[in-house]
N, C-alpha and C positions, 0 to 999 in steps of 0.2 A: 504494500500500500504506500504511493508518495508520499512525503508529507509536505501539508500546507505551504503556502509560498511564504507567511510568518514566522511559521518554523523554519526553514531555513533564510530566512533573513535574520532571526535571531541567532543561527548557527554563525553568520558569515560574522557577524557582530561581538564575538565569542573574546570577553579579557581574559586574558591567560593569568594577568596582576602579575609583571614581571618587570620589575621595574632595576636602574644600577644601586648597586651599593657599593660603598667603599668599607674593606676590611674584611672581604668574604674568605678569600682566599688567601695563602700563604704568598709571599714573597712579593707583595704589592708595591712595599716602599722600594724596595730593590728595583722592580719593574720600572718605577716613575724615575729614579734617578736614571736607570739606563738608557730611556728615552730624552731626559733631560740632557743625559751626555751625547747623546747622537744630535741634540738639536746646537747644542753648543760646537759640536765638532763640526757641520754645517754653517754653520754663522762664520765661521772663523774661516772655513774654508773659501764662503762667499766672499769675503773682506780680501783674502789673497787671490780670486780671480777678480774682483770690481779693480785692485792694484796694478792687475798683468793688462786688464783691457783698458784702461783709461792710457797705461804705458804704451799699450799698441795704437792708440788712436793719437796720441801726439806725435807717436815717431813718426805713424804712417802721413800725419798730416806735414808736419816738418819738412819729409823727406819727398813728398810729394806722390808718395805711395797709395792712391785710391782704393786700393782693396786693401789693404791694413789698416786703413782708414776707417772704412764702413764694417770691417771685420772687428775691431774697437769698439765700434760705437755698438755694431748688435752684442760684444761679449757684455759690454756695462749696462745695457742694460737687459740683458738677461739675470746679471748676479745682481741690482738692483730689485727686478721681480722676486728672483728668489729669495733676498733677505725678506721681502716683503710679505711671499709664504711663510718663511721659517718663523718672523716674530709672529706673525698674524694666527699660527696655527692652532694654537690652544683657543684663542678665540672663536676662529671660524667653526671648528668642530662643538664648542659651546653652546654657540647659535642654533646651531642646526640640528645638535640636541636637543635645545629646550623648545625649537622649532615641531620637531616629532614628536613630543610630547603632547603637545597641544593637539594632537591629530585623535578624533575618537571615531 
């Protein structure tokens, strides 16, 4: 026998009550610093390639080299973007958490 087109509207509607918590698991704090250190080792990495392509886009300007030139300017601002991921990223994941949340 089907059932009702209510009943399963109430199925599809179904809370499981699964929400995050912090402290469930073992090794949590460990986990957040070693994301913490990959974000830092990124940052730092970006600061040494914003260094190398700002360097290439003066030389290449200098010297009158048009493709080290524009090869410069897309490297800077690539690691520009990406600092801008990397500090932004706890945020944006925040967001978009408390964004889904909101979702019933």
């Amino acid at each position: 026998m089907p059932l009702p087109l209510a009943d399963r509207v109430i199925q599809l509607a179904f809370d499981p009550g699964i929400t995050p918590a912090g402290g469930g698991l073992p090794g949590l704090a460990v986990l957040k610093n070693v994301v913490n250190s990959i974000n830092m080792f990124g940052i730092i990495a970006v600061v040494g390639a914003l260094a190398v392509s700002l360097g290439v886009w003066a030389w290449g300007h200098h010297t009158g080299g048009h493709q080290a030139e524009a090869n410069g300017k897309k490297g800077a601002v690539v690691a520009a973007g990406a600092a801008l991921g990397l500090g932004a990223a706890n945020g944006i994941v925040a967001f978009f958490s408390a964004l889904g949340s909101q979702v019933h």
